[in-house]
GUKEGU-512299 format. One record per residue (C-alpha): x, y, z; residue in three letters; residue number from 1. Coordinates in Angstrom, 2 decimals, m for minus. Example, Ala and Ser with C-alpha at 12.3 -4.5 7.8 and 13.67 -1.06 7.14 Angstrom:
<fizas>
<px = 12.30 | py = m4.50 | pz = 7.80 | vexpa = ALA | gufi = 1>
<px = 13.67 | py = m1.06 | pz = 7.14 | vexpa = SER | gufi = 2>
</fizas>
This chain:
<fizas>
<px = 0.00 | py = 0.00 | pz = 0.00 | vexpa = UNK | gufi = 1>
<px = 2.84 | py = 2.61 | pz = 1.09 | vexpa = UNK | gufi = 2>
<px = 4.81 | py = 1.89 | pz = m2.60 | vexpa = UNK | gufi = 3>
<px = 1.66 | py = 2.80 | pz = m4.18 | vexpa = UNK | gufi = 4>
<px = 0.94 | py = 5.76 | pz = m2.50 | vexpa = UNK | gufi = 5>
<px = 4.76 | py = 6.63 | pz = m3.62 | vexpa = UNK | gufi = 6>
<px = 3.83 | py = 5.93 | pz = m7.13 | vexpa = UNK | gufi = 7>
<px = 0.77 | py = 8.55 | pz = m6.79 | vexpa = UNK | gufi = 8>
<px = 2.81 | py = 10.85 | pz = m5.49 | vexpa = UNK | gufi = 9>
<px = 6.01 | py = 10.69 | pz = m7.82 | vexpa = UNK | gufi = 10>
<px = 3.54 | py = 10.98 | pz = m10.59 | vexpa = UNK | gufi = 11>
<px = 1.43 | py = 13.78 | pz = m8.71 | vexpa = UNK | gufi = 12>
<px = 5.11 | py = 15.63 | pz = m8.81 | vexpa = UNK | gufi = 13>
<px = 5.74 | py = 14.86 | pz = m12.39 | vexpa = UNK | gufi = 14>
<px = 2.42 | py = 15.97 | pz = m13.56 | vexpa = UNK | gufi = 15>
<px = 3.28 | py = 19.28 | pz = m12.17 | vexpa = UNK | gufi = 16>
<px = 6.47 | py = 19.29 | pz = m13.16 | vexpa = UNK | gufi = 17>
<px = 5.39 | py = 19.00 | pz = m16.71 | vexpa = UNK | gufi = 18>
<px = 2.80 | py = 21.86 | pz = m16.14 | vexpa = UNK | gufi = 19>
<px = 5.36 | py = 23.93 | pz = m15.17 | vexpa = UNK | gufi = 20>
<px = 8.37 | py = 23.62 | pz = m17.91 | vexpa = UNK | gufi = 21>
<px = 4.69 | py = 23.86 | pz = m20.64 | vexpa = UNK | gufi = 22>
<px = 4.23 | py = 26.78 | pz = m18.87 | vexpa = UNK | gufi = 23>
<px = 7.78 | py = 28.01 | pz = m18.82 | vexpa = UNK | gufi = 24>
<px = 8.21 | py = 27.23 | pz = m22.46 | vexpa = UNK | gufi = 25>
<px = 4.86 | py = 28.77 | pz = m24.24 | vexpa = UNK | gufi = 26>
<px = 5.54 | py = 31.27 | pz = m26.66 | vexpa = UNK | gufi = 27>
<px = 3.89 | py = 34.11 | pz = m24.95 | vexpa = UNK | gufi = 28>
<px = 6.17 | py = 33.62 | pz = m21.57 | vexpa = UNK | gufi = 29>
<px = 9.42 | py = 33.19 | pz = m23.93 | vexpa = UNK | gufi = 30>
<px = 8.67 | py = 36.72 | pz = m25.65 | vexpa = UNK | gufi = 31>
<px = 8.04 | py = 38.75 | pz = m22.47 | vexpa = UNK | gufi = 32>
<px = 11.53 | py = 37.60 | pz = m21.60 | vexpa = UNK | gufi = 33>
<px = 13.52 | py = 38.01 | pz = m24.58 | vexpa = UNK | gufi = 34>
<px = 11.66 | py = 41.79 | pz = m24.38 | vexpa = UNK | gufi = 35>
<px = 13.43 | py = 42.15 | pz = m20.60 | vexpa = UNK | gufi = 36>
<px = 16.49 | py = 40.41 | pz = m21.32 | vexpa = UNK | gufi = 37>
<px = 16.89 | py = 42.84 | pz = m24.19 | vexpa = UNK | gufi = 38>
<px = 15.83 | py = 46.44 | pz = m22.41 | vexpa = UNK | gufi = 39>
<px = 18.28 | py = 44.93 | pz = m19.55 | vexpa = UNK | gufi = 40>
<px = 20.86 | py = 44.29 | pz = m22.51 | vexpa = UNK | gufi = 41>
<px = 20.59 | py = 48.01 | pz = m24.28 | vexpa = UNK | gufi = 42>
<px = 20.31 | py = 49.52 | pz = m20.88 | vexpa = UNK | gufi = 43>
<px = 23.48 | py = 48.03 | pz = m19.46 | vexpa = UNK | gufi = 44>
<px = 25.27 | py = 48.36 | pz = m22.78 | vexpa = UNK | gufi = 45>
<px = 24.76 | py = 52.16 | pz = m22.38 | vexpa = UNK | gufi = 46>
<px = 26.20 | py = 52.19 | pz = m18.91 | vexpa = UNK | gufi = 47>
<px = 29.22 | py = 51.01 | pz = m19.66 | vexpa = UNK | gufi = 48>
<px = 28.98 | py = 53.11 | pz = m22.82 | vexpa = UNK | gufi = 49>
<px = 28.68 | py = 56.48 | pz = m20.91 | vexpa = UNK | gufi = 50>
<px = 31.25 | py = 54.63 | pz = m18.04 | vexpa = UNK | gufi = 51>
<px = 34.00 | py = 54.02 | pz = m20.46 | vexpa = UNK | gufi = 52>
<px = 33.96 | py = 57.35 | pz = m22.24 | vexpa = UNK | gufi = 53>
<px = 34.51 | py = 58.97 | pz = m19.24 | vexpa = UNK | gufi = 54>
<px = 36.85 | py = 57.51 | pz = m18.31 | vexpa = UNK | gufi = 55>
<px = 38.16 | py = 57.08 | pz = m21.62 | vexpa = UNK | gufi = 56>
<px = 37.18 | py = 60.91 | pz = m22.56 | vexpa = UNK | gufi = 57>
<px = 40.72 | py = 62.99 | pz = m22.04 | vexpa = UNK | gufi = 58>
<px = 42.43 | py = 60.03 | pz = m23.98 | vexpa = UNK | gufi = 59>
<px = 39.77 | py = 60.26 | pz = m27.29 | vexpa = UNK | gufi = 60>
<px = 40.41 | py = 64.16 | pz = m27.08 | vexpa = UNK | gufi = 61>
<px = 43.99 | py = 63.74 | pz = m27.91 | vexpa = UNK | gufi = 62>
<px = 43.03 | py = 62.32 | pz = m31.07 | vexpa = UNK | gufi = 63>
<px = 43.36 | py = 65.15 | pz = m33.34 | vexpa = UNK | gufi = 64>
<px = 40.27 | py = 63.86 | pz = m35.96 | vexpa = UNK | gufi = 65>
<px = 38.07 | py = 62.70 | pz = m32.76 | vexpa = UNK | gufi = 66>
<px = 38.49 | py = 66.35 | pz = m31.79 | vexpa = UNK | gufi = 67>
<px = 37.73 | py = 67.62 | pz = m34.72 | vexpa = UNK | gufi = 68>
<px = 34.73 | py = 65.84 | pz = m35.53 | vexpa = UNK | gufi = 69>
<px = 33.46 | py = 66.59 | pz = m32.06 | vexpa = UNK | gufi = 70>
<px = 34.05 | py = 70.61 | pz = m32.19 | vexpa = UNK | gufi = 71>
<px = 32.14 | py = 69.83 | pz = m35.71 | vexpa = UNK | gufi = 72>
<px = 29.29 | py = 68.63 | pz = m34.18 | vexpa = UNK | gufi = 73>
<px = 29.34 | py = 71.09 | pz = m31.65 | vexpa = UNK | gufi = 74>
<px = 29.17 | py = 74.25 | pz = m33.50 | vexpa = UNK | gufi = 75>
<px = 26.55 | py = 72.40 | pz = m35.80 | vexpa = UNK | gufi = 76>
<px = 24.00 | py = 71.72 | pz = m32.37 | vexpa = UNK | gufi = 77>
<px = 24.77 | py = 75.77 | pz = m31.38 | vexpa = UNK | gufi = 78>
</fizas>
């Protein structure tokens, strides 16, 4: 009687189990994350973006075309 009640149970667990990775793995579920993993992506890619250029910055602006370029584009936003 106990094995059986073992045997209900184990498959109990693996019915839910299955629920669960069906549920994990629908295409709805799959496309809300890939939209989150990519805002978390672009965001954090633009941190270190705006991170490394500062740090970065003085070094660029001995580049005499980066300069250049960027006093360009600054009297064309005035």
């Amino acid at each position: 009687m106990a094995i059986e009640d073992q045997h209900e149970k184990i498959i109990q667990h693996l019915d839910l189990l299955n629920r669960q990775v069906a549920r994990q793995n629908s295409l709805g579920r799959m496309f809300v994350v890939g939209i989150i993993y990519g805002i978390g992506f672009f965001v954090g890619s633009a941190i270190l973006a705006t991170v490394a250029l500062g740090v970065l910055g003085p070094w660029f602006a001995k580049i005499s075309w980066i300069r250049s370029a960027f006093e360009t584009g600054g009297t064309l936003m005035r």
